[in-house]
C-alpha positions as MATLAB code, in Angstrom:
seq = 'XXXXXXXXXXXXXXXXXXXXXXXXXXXXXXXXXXXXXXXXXXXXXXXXXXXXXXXXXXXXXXXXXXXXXXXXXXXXXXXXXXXXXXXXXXXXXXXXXXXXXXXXXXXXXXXXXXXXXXXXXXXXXXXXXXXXXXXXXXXXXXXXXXXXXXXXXXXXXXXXXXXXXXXXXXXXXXXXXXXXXXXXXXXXXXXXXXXXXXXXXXXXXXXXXXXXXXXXXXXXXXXXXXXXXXXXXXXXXXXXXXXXXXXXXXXXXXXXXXXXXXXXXXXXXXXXXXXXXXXXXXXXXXXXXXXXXXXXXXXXXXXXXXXXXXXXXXXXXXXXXXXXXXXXXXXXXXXXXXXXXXXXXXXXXXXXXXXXXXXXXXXXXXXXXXXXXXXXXXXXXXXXXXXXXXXXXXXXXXXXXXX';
ca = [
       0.000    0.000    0.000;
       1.296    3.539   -0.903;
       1.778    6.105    1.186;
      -1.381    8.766    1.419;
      -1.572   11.883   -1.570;
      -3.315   14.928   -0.300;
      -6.583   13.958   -1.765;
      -7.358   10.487   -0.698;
      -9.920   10.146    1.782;
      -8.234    9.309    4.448;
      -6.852    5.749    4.713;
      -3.414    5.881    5.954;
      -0.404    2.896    5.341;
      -0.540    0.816    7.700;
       2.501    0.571   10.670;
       3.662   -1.171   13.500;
       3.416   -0.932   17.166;
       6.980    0.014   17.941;
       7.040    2.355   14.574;
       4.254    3.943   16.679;
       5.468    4.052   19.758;
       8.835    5.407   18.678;
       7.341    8.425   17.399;
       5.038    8.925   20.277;
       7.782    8.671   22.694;
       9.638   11.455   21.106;
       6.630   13.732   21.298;
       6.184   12.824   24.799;
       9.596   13.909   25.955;
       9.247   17.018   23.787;
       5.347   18.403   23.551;
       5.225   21.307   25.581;
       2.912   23.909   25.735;
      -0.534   22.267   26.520;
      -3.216   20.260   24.195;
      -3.771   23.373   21.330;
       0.371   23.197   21.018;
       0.156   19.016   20.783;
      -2.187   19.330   17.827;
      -0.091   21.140   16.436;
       3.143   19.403   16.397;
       0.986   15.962   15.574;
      -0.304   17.787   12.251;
       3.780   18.732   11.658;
       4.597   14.957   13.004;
       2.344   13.242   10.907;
       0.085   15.060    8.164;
       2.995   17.029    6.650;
       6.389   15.232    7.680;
       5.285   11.622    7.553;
       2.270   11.840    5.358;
      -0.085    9.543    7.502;
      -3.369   10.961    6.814;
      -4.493   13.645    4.921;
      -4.971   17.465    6.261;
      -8.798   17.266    5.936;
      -8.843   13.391    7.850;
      -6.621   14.967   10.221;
      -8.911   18.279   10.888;
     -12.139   15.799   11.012;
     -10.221   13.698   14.106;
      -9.006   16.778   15.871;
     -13.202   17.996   15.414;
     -14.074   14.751   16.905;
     -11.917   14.506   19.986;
     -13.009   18.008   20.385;
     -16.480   17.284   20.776;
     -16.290   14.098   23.207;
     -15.097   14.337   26.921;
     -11.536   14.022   27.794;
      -8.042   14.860   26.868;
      -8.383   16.271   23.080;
      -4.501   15.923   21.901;
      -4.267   12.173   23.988;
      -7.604   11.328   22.029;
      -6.128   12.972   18.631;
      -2.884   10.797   19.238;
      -4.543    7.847   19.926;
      -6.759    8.475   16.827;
      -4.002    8.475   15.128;
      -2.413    5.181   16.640;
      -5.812    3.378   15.571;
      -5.373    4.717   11.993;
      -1.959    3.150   11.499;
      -1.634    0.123   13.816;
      -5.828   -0.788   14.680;
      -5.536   -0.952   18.621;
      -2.039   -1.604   18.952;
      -1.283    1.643   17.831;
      -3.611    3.131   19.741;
      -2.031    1.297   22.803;
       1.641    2.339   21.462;
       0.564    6.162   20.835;
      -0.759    6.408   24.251;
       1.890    4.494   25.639;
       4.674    6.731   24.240;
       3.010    9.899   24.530;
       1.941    9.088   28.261;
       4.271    7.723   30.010;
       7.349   10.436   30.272;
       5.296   13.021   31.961;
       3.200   10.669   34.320;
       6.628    8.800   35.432;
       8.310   12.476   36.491;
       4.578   13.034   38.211;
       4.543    9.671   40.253;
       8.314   10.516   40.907;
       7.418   13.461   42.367;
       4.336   12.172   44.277;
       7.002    9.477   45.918;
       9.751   12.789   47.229;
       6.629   14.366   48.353;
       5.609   11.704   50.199;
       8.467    9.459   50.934;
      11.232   12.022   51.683;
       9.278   14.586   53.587;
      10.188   17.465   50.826;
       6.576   18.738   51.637;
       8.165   19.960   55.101;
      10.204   22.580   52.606;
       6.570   24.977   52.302;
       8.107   27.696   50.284;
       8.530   26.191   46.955;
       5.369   24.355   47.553;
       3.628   27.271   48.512;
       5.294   29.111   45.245;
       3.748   25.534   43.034;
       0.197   26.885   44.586;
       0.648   30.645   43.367;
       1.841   29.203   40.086;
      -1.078   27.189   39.738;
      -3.284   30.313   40.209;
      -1.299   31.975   37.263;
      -2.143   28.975   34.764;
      -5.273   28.452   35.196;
      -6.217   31.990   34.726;
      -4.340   31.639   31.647;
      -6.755   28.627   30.775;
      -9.922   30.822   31.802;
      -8.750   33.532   29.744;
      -8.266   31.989   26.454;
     -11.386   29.465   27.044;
     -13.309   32.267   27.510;
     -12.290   34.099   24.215;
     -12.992   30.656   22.133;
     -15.822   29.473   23.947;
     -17.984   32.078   25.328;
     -17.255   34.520   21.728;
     -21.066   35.938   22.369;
     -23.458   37.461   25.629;
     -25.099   34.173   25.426;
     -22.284   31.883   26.166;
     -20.838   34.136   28.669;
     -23.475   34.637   30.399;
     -24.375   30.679   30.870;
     -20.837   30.468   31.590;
     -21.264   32.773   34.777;
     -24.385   30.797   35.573;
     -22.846   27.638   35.479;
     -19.659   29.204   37.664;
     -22.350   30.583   40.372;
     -24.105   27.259   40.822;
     -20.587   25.622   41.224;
     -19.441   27.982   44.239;
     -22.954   27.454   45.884;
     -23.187   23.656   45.522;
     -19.237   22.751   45.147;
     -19.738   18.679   45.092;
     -18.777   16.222   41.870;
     -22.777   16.074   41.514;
     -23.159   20.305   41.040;
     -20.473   20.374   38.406;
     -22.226   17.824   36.432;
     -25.380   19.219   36.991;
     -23.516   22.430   35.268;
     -22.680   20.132   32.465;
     -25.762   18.657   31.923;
     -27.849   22.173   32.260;
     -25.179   23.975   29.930;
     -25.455   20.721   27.019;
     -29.740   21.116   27.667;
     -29.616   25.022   27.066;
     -27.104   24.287   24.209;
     -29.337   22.277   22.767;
     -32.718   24.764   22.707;
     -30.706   28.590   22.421;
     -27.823   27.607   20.616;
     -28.661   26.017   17.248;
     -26.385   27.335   14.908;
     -25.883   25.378   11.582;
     -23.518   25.469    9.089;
     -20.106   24.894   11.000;
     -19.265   21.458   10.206;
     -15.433   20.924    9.576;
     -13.459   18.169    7.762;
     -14.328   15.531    5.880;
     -15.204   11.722    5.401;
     -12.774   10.105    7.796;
     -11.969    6.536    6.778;
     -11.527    3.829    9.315;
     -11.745   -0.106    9.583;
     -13.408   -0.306   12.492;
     -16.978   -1.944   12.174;
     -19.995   -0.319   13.538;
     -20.756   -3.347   15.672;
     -17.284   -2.824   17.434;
     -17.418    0.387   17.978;
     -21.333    0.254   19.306;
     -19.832   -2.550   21.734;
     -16.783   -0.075   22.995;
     -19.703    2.603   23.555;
     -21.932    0.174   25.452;
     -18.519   -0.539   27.478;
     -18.147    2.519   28.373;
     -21.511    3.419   29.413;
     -21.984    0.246   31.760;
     -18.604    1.309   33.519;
     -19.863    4.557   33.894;
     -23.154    3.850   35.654;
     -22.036    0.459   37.256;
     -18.783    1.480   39.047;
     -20.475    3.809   41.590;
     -22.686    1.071   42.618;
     -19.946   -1.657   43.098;
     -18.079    0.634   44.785;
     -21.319    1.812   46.932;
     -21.267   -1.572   48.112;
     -17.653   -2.256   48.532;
     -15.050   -1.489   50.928;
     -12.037   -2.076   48.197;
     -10.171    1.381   47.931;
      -8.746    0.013   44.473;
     -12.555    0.029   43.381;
     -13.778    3.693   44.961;
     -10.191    4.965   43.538;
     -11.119    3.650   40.144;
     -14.894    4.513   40.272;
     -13.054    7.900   41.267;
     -10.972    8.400   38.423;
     -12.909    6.876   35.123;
     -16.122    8.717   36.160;
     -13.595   12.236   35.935;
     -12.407   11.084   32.580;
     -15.968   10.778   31.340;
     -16.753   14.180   32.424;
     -13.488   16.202   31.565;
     -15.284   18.366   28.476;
     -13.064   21.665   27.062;
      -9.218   20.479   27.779;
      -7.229   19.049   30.540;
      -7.444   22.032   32.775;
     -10.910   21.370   33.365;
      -9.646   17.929   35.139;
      -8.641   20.277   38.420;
     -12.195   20.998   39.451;
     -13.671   17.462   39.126;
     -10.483   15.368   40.317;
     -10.485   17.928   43.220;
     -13.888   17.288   44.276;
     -13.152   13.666   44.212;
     -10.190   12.819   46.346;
     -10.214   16.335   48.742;
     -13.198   16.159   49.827;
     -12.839   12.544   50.927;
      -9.752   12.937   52.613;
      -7.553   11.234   50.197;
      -4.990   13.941   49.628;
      -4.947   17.292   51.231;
      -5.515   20.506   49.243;
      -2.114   21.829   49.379;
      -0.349   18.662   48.000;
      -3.111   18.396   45.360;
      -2.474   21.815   44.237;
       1.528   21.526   44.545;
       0.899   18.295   41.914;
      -1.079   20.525   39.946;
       1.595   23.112   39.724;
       4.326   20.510   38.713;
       2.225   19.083   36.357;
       2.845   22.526   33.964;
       6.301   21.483   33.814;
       6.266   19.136   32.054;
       5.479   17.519   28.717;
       2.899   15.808   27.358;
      -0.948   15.738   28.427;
      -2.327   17.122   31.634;
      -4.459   14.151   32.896;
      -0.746   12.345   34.189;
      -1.706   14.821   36.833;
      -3.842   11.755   37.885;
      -0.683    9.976   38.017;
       0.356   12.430   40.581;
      -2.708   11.795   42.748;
      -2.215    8.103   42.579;
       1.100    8.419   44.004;
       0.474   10.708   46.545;
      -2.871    9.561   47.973;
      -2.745    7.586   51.631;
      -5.894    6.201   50.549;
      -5.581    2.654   48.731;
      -2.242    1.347   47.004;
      -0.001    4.266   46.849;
       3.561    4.552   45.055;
       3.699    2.842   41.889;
       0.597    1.095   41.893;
      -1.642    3.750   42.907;
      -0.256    6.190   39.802;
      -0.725    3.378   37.536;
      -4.312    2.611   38.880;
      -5.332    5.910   38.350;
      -3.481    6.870   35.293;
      -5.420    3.921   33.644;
      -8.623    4.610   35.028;
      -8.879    8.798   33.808;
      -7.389    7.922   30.577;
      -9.261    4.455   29.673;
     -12.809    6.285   28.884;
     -11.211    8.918   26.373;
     -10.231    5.322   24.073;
     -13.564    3.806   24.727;
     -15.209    6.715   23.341;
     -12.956    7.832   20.585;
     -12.506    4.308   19.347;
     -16.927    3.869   19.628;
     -17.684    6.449   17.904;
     -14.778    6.704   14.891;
     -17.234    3.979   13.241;
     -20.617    6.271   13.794;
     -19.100    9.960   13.741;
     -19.106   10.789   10.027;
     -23.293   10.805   10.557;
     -23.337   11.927   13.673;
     -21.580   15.510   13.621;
     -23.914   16.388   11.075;
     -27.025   15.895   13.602;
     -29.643   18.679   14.111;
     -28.473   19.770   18.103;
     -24.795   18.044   18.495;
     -22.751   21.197   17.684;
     -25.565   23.025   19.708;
     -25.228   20.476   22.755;
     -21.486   20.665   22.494;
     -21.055   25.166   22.660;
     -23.560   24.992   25.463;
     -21.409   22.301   26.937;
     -18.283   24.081   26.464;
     -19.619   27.524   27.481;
     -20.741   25.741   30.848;
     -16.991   24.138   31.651;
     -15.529   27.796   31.158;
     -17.542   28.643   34.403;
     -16.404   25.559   36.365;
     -13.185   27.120   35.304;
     -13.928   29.716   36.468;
     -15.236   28.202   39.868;
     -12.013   26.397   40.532;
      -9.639   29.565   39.765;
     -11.610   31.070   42.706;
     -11.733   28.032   44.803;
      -9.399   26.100   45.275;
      -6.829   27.760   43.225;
      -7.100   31.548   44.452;
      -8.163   30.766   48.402;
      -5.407   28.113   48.523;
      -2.564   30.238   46.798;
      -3.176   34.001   47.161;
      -2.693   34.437   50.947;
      -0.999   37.926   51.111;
       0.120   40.835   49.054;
       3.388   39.201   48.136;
       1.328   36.184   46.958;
      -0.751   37.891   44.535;
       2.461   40.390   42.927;
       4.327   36.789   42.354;
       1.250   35.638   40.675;
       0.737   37.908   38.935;
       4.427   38.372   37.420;
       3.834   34.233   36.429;
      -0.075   35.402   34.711;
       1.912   37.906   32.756;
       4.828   35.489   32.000;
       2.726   33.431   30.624;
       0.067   35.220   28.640;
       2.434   38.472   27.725;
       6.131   37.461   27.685;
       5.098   33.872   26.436;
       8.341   32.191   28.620;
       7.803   28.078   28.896;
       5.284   26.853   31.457;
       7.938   24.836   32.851;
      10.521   27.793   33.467;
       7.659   29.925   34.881;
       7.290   27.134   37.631;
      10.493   26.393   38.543;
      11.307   30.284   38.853;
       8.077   30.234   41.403;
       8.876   27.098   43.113;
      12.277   29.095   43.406;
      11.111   32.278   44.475;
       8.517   30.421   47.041;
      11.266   28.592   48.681;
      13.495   32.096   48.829;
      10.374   34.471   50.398;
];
């Protein structure tokens, strides 16, 4: 088989797992800058260096992983595993693309936890201003994307109000699910449709099985673990149902992991946010932030196991649905209401954003007038001087542990 032209319709030469994984690993240890900046050095990687797909295939899998829940660039890559290699590829790209970033984040959940380095509170402390920084950042640009009109923004405050009042995993769904319903009746704009026919091998029988997977783990895990005293089960439970949920970009993780392990007593708020501020430096998705958690948590098996168990668990509903509905999405992006569902969706995430940057982010981090000048200096870093997440958090950690 030849190697794709720019206008086939999107079947792609098939690979190998380790020809997959190779390439995958090298983005892993190199992909900076957050899921927009991943799409983009895939499309360099692999529509106009390797010639794998075709641009419009390419643009009609980034739409897709756009419009289901979890990590967009980790679905896009694992899209793109399926397309070469079926589901070894899929395995291999989310292998290689995974793994470098959530083995620095368990490492660091074992120093914090193992070698008492959260006893040095500066630099923590400096990880939790840091944190504030970024995801004002996310707000920010969410908000110009997502919430473009008065409408949007102003379900996007709605949905942030009902999240401060009723601050549980069940009132940010409930945001969800209200933002999708008034998506679905205010917001029906046609016309916006990108890409085209994307070509896959996958039957519609598999894929309807994958979705049918997913949605029976979904609705069946809180009731075994309802009934169980296994921590490996709750932790689980925990961490797929997040993955489900996690619409608009890995940022949005924060609010909805936070609410699950807090809460219960699993991890405290200041390591959680410490995690989160490591997490920006480094490569690769995100949701190894749940990697972080596993590691960290005294709840359950801890270490190693524990960052595996949860790693697998936020990350295994993003292949369920992408590889579901490859098979079914050609017809079903073109449905009267899905676009509309998905901007009311996304308009209603920019408020839990919004939600979490005041709580926990801004309550845990900004505790005095020095704490709000450093943050600020990282917001402008960031969004103004454009320096690399992961230098803006070492030079907090840094100027935490000095002040």
């Amino acid at each position: 088989m030849t190697k794709l032209d720019d206008n086939n319709s999107g079947s792609v030469q098939k690979g190998s797992f380790f020809e997959v994984l190779a390439v995958f690993f090298k983005l892993g240890l190199t992909s900076f800058g957050g899921p927009v900046a991943h799409i983009g050095y895939f499309r360099d990687e692999f529509v106009v260096k390797r010639k794998w797909l075709a641009e419009n295939s390419y643009a009609d899998l980034v739409a897709m992983c756009q419009f289901l829940p979890g990590p967009a660039s980790s679905q896009v890559g694992m899209g793109l595993g399926l397309l070469r290699a079926g589901f070894p590829g899929a395995l291999a790209a989310w292998l290689g693309f995974t793994l470098p970033s959530a083995v620095a984040m368990a490492l660091f959940a074992l120093g914090v936890t193992n070698f008492n380095l959260a006893s040095h509170g500066g630099w923590l402390h400096g990880l939790k201003v840091v944190a504030v920084a970024v995801v004002a950042q996310a707000v920010w640009g969410m908000a110009r994307s997502l919430c473009p009109d008065r409408t949007r923004a102003t379900l996007a405050i709605f949905a942030a109000i009902l999240v401060v009042v009723w601050p549980t995993a069940l009132g940010q769904v409930t945001a969800i699910v209200l933002g999708g319903l008034f998506g679905w009746k205010f917001l029906n704009i046609t016309g916006e449709q990108t890409g085209e026919r994307l070509s896959i091998s996958l039957s519609r029988r598999t894929g309807a099985v994958l979705l049918v997977c997913f949605a029976l783990l979904l609705l069946l895990l809180p009731l075994v673990a309802g009934s169980s005293l296994n921590p490996t089960v709750h932790i689980f439970d925990s961490f797929y149902r997040t993955g489900s949920l996690v619409f608009g970009g890995g940022h949005v993780v924060l609010p909805l992991l936070q609410a699950e392990v807090v809460p219960s007593g699993w991890l405290n708020n200041e390591l959680f946010l410490a995690g989160y501020g490591a997490a920006q430096a480094v490569p690769g998705p995100l949701f190894t932030f749940a990697a972080y958690l596993g590691g960290a948590m005294e709840y359950g098996p801890s270490g190693w196991g524990g960052a595996m168990l949860a790693l697998v668990a936020v990350f295994l509903p993003s292949f369920l649905l992408l590889a579901g509905m490859l098979p079914f999405w050609d017809e079903f992006r073109v449905k009267p209401g899905a676009q509309s569902i998905l901007r009311g969706i996304n308009a209603a995430v920019v408020g839990l954003l919004i939600a979490a940057l005041y709580n926990p982010v801004w309550t845990s981090g900004i505790l005095s007038t020095t704490d709000f000048a450093m943050g600020l200096a990282a917001f402008a870093a960031l969004m103004f001087w454009k320096i690399p997440p992961w230098l803006v958090v070492v030079l907090a950690a840094f100027a935490g542990g000095m002040l």
